[in-house]
Each structure stands twice: as structure tokens, then as C-alpha cells.
N, C-alpha and C positions, 0 to 999 in steps of 0.2 A: 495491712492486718485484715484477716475475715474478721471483722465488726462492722454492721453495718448502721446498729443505732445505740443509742447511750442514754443511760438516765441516768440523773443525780438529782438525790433525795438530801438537799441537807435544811437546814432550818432557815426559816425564809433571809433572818438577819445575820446570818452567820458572819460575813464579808460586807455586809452593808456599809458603803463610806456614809458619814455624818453628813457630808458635803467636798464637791473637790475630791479629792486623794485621802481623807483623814479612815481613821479608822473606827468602827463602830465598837462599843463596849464588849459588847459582845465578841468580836473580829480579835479583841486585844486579848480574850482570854484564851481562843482557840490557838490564836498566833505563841500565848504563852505556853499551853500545854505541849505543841509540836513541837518547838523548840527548847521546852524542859526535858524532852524526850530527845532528842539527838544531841543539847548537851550532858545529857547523862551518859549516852553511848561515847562521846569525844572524851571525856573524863575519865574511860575504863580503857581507852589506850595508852592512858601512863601514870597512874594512879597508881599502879602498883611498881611499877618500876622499882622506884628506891627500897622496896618495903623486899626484894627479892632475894636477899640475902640472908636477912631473918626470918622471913617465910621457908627458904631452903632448910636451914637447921630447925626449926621446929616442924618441919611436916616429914623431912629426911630426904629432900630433893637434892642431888648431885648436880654438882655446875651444868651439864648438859641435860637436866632433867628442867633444872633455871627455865631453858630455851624453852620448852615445851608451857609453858607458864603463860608464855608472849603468842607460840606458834598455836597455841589449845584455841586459842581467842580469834587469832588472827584468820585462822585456814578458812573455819566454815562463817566468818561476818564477811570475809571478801569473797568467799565463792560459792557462796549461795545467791545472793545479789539480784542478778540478773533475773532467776529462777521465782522468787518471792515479788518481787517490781510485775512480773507478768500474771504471780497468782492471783494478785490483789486486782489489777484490769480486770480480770475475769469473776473475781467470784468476792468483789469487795474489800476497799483499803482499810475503812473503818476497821471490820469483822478482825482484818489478820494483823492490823494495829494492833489493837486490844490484846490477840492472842501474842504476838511479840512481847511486846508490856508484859505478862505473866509467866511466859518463859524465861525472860529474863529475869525478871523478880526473885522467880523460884529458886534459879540458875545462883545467881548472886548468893542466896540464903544458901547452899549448897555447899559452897566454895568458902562462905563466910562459917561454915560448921565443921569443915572437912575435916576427917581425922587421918587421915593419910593421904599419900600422891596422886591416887586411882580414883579417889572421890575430889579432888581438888582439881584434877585436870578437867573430869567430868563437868565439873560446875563450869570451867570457863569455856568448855568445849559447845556447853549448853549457854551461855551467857553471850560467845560469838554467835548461833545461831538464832538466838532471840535477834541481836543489833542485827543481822543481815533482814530480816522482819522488819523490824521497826526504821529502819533508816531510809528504804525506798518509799514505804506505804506513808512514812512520814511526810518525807518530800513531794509527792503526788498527791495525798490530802494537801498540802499546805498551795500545791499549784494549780490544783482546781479550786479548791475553797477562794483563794486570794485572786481575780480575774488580771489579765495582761496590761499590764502599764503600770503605773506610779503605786497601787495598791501592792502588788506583787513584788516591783523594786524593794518595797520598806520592808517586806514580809522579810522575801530573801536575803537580805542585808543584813537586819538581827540576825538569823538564820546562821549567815556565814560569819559573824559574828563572835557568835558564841558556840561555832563547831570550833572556831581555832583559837577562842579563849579557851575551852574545854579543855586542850592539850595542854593549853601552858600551866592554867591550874591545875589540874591534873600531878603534873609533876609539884607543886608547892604544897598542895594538898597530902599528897601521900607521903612527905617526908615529915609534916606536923603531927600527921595521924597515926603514923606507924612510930615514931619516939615518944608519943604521948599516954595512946589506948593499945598499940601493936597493932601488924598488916590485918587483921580482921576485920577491924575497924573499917580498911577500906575497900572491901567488899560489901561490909553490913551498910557503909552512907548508899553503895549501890543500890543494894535492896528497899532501903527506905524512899529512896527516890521512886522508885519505880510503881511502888505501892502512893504515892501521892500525885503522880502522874496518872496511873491507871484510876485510881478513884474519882477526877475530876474529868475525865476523856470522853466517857460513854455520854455524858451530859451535853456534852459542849459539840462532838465531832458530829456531822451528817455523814450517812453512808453515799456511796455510787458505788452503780452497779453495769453492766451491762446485760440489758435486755435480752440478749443473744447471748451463749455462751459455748465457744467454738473448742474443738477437742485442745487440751495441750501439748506442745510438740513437746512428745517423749525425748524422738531423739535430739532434738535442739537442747531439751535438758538437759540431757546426760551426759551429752561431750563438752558441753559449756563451761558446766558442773565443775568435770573431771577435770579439764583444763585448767580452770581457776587453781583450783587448788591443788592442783599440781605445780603449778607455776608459784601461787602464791609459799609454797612448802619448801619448793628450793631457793629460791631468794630468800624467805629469811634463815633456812640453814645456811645459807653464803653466808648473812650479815653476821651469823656468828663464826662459823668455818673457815671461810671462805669458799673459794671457786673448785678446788681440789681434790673431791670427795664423790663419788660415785653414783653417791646416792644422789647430788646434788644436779650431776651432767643428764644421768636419767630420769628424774623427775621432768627437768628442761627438755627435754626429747620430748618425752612422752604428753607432754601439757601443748608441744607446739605443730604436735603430731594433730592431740585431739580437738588445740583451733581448728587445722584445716578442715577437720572430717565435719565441724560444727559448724564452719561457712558454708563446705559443699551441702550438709542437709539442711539450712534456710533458703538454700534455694530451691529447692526440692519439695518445701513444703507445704502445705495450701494456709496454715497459718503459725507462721514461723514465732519461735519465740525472740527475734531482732529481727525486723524487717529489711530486707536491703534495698529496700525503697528508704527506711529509714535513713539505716548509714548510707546512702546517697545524698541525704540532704547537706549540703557544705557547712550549716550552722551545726549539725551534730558531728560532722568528723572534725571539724578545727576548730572547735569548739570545745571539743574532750581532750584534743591535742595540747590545748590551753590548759586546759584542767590538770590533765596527767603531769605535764612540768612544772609546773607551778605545785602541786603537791611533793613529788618527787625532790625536787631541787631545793624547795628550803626546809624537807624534812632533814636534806643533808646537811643543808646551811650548818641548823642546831645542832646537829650530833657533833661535827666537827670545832664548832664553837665553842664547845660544853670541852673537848679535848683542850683548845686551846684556854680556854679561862683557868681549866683546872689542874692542868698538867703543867703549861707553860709559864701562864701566870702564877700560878698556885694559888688561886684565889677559894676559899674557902667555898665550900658545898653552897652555904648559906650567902653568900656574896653574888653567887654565881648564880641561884634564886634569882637573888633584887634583878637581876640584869633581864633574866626572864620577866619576870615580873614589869620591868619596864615596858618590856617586846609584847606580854598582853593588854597593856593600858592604850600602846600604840594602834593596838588591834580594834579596840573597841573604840577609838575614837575615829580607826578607819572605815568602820562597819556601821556608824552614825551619818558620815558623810559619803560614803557611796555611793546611796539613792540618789544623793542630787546630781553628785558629777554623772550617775547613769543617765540619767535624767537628762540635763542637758547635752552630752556629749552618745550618748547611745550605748549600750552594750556592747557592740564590736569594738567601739571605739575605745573604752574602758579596758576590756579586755587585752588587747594589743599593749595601748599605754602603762596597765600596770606590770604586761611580764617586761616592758623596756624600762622600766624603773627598777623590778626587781632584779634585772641583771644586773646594769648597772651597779647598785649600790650594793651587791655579793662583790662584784668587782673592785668596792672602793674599801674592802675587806682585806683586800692585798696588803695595802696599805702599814697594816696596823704592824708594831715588831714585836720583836720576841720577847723584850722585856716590860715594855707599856703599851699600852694600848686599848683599855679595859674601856674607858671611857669613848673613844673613838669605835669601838666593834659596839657597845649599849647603841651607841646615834646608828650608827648603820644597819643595825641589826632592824631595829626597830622601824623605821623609814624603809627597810625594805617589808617587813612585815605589815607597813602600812600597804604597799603595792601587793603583796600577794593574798591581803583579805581582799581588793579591790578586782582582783584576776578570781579569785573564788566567787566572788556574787555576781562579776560577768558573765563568769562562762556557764554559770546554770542559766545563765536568762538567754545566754544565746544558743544555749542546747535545746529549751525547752519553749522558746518563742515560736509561736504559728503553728504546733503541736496538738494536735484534736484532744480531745479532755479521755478521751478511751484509747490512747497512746500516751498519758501521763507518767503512768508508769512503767513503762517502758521507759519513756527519756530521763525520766527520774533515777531509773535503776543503771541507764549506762553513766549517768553524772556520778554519782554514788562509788557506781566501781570503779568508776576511773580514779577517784577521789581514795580507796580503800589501796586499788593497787600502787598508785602515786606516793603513799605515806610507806606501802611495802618495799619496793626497787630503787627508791632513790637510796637511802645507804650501804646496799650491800654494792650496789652499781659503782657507786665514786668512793662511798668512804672506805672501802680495801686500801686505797689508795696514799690513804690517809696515814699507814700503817707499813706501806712497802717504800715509804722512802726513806733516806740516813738517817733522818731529825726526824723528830712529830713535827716541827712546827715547818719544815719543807713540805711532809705531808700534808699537811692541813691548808698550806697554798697554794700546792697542787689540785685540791680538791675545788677549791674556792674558783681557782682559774678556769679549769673545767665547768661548773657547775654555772659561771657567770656567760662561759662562752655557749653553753646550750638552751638558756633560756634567753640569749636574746636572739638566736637561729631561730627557737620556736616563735619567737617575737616575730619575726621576719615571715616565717612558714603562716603564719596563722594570719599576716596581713595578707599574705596573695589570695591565699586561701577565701577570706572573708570577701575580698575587696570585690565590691557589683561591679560588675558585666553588663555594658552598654546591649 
């Protein structure tokens, strides 16, 4: 990166441990604000889910207009990313915090007013563009604020935490809220949140800034940009479509077109917006490689699950909650102890360990049959989703470890996307699959087989990868 000096302006006790590792009062509330604010973002990627049917007939959205509900959201919070992670290096994470926070806010109130589909997509087309703001500037606040070792493990621990409780409540939440007050409801908790996050932020966060402030790579933006959301546009029209559709093949073209031309001009540039001194560092490429299947692979886990519990089993809407509901208690008791096994056993090592656990026990999913098995997939699910909160709080510390505080967000913003397009590709990739065989429930073990045999390959990849070099 052309940066050659960095300051950071935050309040002297922001991060101050007490003693040891512990955390100062202070530390506890900053640590609470950033992570109120990216659980708010994890909570808006399925919050609405269940609510999308009776959101359809009251606003007059057509089943395929449904999709745009998801994709309004999805396009510009995973492909902006990269683009905002760089704005905030340069020109302050605090500053485009706060303004994420309000856009969304706004965003939310929007959507939660709509009167028809052009104001309702609007809002979440603006409510993705706020979370592509707040999610990197978040994580890069929270990784400068919090300095390297045992302070940082705790931070990011809660962190990963309550990004993947977020999702599971998320979906419980939106089905009490929409049969209780209706889908408005769960727009309007967005905006409330967002307005008690931003009111306590300006107090609490110190700014950084950099000294220096070097031109932006236009064209590293724009094909980055373009790419993302290109890619990210046709996988999720896959996941409703499938693979079949024109629009779907050329979007894939054209997204894997404007990777290349975005690699060829980082190297070309005098301060590129991904350094490829960066992605040369082994802990950021196998490191996000981590990241990416581990997102990807038990987003499919759930969808497929969710088919089997309620298709196969017939297990009631609300049964099939509790099961989730288990899957998030597992999660938060994974996200408590993480820090220490980091801790002792290291990041790389965590990392590695938890995607050989979460293969595994996708694999002990086989298992389960067609007629019972409800109780056997709750244990596995669960246990596995204890491995893959333990693969999320690794592989941000091994992306982001030995990273200079004016490349935070940078590393922030590729953990981030890798994390945004990981939750996008894993179901449209395996769960078609799910769909194109005799049974669902052949499909749905197809999927599981698959999905168990590429996260312990990445298991594998990402130890040679890691593994020091005499």
C-alpha cells in the first residue's frame, strides 16, 4: 500500500485491559456497540424470510419480484465491500461508520413505510448499502481498537458469535413478528436498532485516520465493484432458478471477465485497492479459503435441513425453530469458548480443527433416515455449528494477524466478503442438487455428501497452506 504513516486518535482507555487480558469498562461498551451493529446487519439476512409471502400480497410482489426482496439486499452489502473496507483506511472508519449507521437507519424506515415494490426494494437496496459500510469499518474499528493476542481473541469471539446467532434468530424472530404486529414490524426493530446503536457510537468510538491520503484506485474500484455484483446476481438467481437462464450464464461471464481485468489493474497501480503483496501473504489466502467454506458449506447444511425436517419429517414450522434454536445456543456457547482453545492451541490450529470437525459431523448427517431422525440431525447440527463458529473467529485472526493498523481495513473488507459471498454460493452451488434427484431425501444426502467431502479437502488445503516452512 502507498501509506507510509498512520495515526489513531482514539480515547486513551478505549481498549485498556484492567489487568492480564480482561477488559476495561470502557473496552466492554465499545466492544458492545460494534457488535450491536453487525448483529443488526446478520439479523437482516433472514429476518425477513418467513415474513415474504405476506409481504408479496400486501405490497403486490410476484413470486419472482419475492427474489428481488433477498437479491435488493444482497447485491450491493456483498459488492461494495471491498470498496468502503478501503474508503474508511483512507479517509476514517469512525467518520463512514456513523454514516453506514444512518443510511441504514434511514434505509430500514423506508422499507418499513413502503407503499409499493419500487419504494420497498429501494429501501433494502439502500439498507444493503448501508451493511456493506458498516460491516468492514466495523470489523477494522473493532481490530485496531482491540490490540493482537488474548484482547482481540475475546473481542472477535463475541463478534463471531453473535454474527451467526444473528442468522438463527433472525429467522425465529421474523416469524413471531410477522404473525404478531406483520412483516413491518421487522423492518421497523431494524430501524430502531440502528438509531440506539448510532446514538451511543460517536461517544464511545475513536477515529483513525491516515496522515497521508493516496489517490483511490478508480479502476481497482470499478471492476471489483462490477464483478461482485455481478457474480453475486447470478448465484442468487441460480438459487432460485437454477443454472439454466441466460441471464444467469452472462452475468458469470461477465463478473469473471471483470475479476481478471481487476487483478491485471492491482498490479499496475501505484496504490492498488487489494495489494498483491497482500494476497501473497499465506495467512490471507488460506485463511479466506477457510472462511469462504465454512460460510458457504453450512449455509447449505441449513437450507437442506430445513427441507428435510419439514418436507421429510413433516415436522411443524415451529418444531423446526426449536431445532434451530438449539443450533444457536450451540453457537453461543461455541463463541464463549473459543478464545481459550485460540488461545492455547493458536489460530491456525483452531482453524484447520474446526473445518475437520465441521466436515465430519455434515458427514454424520448421512446417517439420519427418512422417517426419524429429528433428534440425531438437532446433535449433529449443532456440534457442527459449534466447529464452524470456531472456523469463523479463526480465520479472521489468521487473516488479520501481523497486518499494519492502515491495512486493517483492507483485511477486514476481504474477511467480510469472503464471509457475504460464502453465505451467497454455497446454496445455489450444492442445493440444485437437492432438487434434481428421484426423492428429496436422496437429494438432500447428496447434498450433505458433497458438502461434508469439500470442507474436509479445504480442511486439508488450508493445512499445507498454513503449515511453516523450515
Amino acid at each position: 500500500m502507498a501509506i507510509d504513516t498512520h495515526t489513531t486518535t482514539h480515547s486513551p482507555d478505549t481498549a485498556a485491559p484492567e489487568g492480564g487480558d480482561r477488559l476495561s469498562g470502557r473496552a466492554r461498551l465499545v466492544l458492545f456497540v460494534l457488535c450491536a451493529a453487525q448483529f443488526m446487519v446478520a439479523l437482516d439476512f433472514s429476518v425477513l424470510n418467513v415474513a415474504l409471502p405476506v409481504l408479496g400480497k400486501d405490497l403486490g410482489l410476484s413470486r419472482s419480484g419475492l427474489q428481488w426482496a433477498v437479491t435488493a439486499f444482497a447485491l450491493p452489502s456483498g459488492g461494495f465491500l471491498l470498496l468502503f473496507g478501503r474508503i474508511a483506511d483512507l479517509y476514517g472508519r469512525k467518520k463512514l461508520f456513523l454514516t453506514g449507521l444512518a443510511l441504514f437507519g434511514a434505509a430500514s424506515v423506508l422499507a418499513t413505510l413502503a407503499w409499493d415494490p419500487a419504494s420497498f426494494l429501494t429501501g433494502r437496496a439502500l439498507q444493503g448499502m448501508g451493511a456493506a459500510v458498516i460491516v468492514p469499518t466495523g470489523m477494522s474499528l473493532l481490530t485496531t481498537t482491540f490490540p493482537e493476542g488474548p484482547l482481540r481473541d475475546r473481542a472477535l469471539g463475541i463478534s463471531g458469535t453473535l454474527l451467526s446467532l444473528g442468522y438463527t434468530v433472525g429467522m425465529l424472530l421474523g416469524g413471531v413478528l410477522t404473525d404478531t404486529l406483520g412483516w413491518r414490524s421487522t423492518m421497523g426493530l431494524l430501524a430502531v436498532a440502528s438509531v440506539v446503536v448510532l446514538a451511543f457510537a460517536p461517544g464511545l468510538l475513536g477515529e483513525s485516520r491516515t496522515t497521508e491520503r493516496p489517490r483511490l484506485d478508480v479502476p481497482g474500484a470499478i471492476t471489483v465493484t462490477g464483478s461482485l455484483l455481478a457474480l453475486i446476481y447470478a448465484l442468487s438467481t441460480a438459487a432460485q432458478r437454477g443454472f439454466g437462464g441466460a441471464d444467469v450464464w452472462g452475468t458469470l461471464v461477465v463478473g469473471l471477465v471483470l475479476l481478471v481485468a481487476f487483478a491485471v489493474a492491482e498490479t499496475r497501480s501505484p496504490a492498488p485497492l487489494v495489494s498483491p503483496a497482500m494476497l501473497k501473504r499465506r495467512t490471507v489466502a488460506w485463511g479466506n479459503l477457510g472462511g469462504l467454506v465454512t460460510f458457504s458449506m453450512m449455509s447449505t447444511v441449513v437450507f437442506v435441513l430445513t427441507l428435510y425436517l419439514q418436507e421429510t419429517l413433516e415436522l411443524s414450522a415451529f418444531r423446526t425453530g426449536l431445532v434451530f434454536g438449539i443450533q444457536g445456543i450451540a453457537s453461543v456457547l461455541a463463541g464463549s469458548y473459543a478464545p481459550r482453545v485460540i488461545g492455547r492451541f493458536g489460530a491456525r490450529r483452531t482453524l484447520i480443527g474446526s473445518l475437520l470437525g465441521q466436515g465430519v459431523l455434515t458427514a454424520a448427517l448421512l446417517v439420519v433416515g427418512s422417517e426419524s431422525g429429528a433428534l440425531l440431525a438437532t446433535v449433529a447440527v449443532s456440534l457442527a455449528s459449534m466447529c464452524h463458529l470456531g472456523a469463523i473467529i479463526s480465520y479472521g485472526l489468521v487473516v488479520t494477524s501481523g497486518v499494519p493498523d492502515e491495512e486493517q481495513g483492507l483485511a477486514t473488507g476481504l474477511v467480510t466478503t469472503t464471509q457475504q459471498v460464502g453465505l451467497t454460493i454455497g446454496i445455489p452451488l450444492l442445493g440444485v442438487l437437492a432438487t434434481t434427484q428421484a426423492s428429496l431425501f436422496g437429494g438432500v444426502r447428496t447434498v450433505l455428501a458433497a458438502d461434508a467431502a469439500i470442507v474436509l479437502a479445504a480442511a486439508l488445503l488450508v493445512y499445507l497452506g498454513l503449515r511453516r516452512r523450515r
